[in-house]
Each structure stands twice: as structure tokens, then as C-alpha cells.
C-alpha positions as CSV (number, residue, x, y, z in Angstrom):
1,X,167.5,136.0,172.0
2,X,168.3,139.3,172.0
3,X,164.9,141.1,172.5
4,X,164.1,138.6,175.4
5,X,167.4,139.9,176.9
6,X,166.7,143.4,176.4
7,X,162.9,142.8,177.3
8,X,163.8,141.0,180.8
9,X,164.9,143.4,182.9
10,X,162.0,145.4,181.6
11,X,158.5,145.7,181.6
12,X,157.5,147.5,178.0
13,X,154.0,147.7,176.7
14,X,153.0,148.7,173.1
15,X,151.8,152.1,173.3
16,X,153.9,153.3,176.2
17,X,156.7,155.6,175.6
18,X,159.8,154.6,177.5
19,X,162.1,156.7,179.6
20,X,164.7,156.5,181.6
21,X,164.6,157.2,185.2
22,X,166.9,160.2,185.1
23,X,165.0,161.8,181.8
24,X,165.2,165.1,182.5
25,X,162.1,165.6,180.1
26,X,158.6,163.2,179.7
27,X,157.9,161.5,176.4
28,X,155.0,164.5,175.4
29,X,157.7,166.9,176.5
30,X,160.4,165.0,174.1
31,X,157.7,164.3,171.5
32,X,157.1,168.5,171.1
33,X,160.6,169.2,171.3
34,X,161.2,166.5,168.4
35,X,158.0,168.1,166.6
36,X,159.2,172.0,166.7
37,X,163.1,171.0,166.1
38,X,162.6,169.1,163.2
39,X,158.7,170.4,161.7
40,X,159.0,173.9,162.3
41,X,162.8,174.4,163.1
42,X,163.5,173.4,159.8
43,X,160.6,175.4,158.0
44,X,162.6,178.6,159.8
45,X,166.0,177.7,158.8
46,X,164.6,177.3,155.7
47,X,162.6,180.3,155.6
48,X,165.9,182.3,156.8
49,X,168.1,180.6,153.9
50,X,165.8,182.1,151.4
51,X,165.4,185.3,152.7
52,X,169.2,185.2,153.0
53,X,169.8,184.7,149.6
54,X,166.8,186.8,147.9
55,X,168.3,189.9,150.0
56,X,171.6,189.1,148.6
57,X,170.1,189.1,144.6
58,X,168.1,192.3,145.6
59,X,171.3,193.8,146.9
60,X,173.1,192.8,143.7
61,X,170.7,194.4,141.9
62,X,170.5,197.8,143.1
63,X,174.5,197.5,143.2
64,X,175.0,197.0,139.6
65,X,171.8,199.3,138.7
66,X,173.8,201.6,140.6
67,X,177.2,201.2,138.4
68,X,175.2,201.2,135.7
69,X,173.4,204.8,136.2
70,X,177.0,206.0,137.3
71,X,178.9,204.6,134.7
72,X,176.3,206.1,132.2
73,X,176.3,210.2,133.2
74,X,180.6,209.3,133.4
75,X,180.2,208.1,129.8
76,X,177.5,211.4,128.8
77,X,179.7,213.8,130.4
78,X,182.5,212.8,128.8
79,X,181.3,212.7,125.3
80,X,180.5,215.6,122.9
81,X,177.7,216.1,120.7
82,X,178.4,214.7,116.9
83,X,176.3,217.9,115.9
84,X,177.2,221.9,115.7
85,X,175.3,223.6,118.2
86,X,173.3,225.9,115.3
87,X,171.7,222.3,114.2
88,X,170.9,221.2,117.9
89,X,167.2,221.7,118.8
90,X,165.7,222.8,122.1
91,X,162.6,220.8,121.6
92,X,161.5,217.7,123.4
93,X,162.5,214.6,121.6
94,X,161.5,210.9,122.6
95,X,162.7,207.6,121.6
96,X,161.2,208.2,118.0
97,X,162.7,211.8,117.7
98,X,161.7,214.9,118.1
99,X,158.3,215.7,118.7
100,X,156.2,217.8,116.7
């Protein structure tokens, strides 16, 4: 009852999009629109969240490698050498200790 009310007033055949009289766009006009808003739209918006958020860990990064170097030559400048200065050494040392 309901579709042959709707259907009445109406001639509708499978394959044919319908529109309104007033549409200000055609069905392969609305079909593309519908296609880029919600394919490719969302791939952007997407796309833009996760540069969004990868900028904001890179930022993070450098910040606290930042505080870190700072916070480092505050701490080195600040403390003293546990040793006289006749036993310090002006030779190169590494990790392992001086080198020979």
C-alpha cells in the first residue's frame, strides 16, 4: 500500500536515478560529489589527523630532547670534579676510559 502510493504519482524505473525538479545538481553530479565527500574527503581528513598528531610527537620530542641537553650542561656546570686537578688527565677518554 504504501509503495503504490508513493509510486502513483510517479513514474520510476530501475536504473534511473531520481531527482527532483528543483535539484540544483544531476544524479552524476550528486553521485561525484557523494564519491569525493565521503572516498577521498575522508582519506584527507584522515591523512591531516595523522599528520596532526605525528607533528605533535615530533614536537615533543625535540622539546624534551631539548630540556634534557639543557638540564644536563646546568647539572655539569654546576658540579665539581671528585678528583684534584694534579690527577686529572688531558688525554682523550671514551666510554671505556682513557685511551692509550
Amino acid at each position: 500500500p504504501v509503495t503504490a502510493f508513493a509510486l502513483a504519482g510517479h513514474h520510476i524505473s530501475a536504473g534511473r536515478p531520481v531527482t527532483s525538479s528543483g535539484a540544483v545538481f544531476g544524479p552524476a553530479t550528486m553521485r561525484f560529489l557523494e564519491t569525493l565527500g565521503f572516498f577521498y574527503g575522508l582519506g584527507v581528513v584522515i591523512v591531516f589527523l595523522a599528520a596532526l598528531a605525528l607533528g605533535g610527537v615530533v614536537v615533543a620530542r625535540m622539546a624534551a630532547n631539548r630540556f634534557s641537553s639543557r638540564l644536563a650542561e646546568e647539572v655539569a656546570s654546576q658540579t665539581q670534579s671528585p678528583y684534584p686537578d694534579q690527577y686529572r688527565t688531558d688525554y682523550p677518554t671514551d666510554q671505556y676510559g682513557p685511551a692509550y
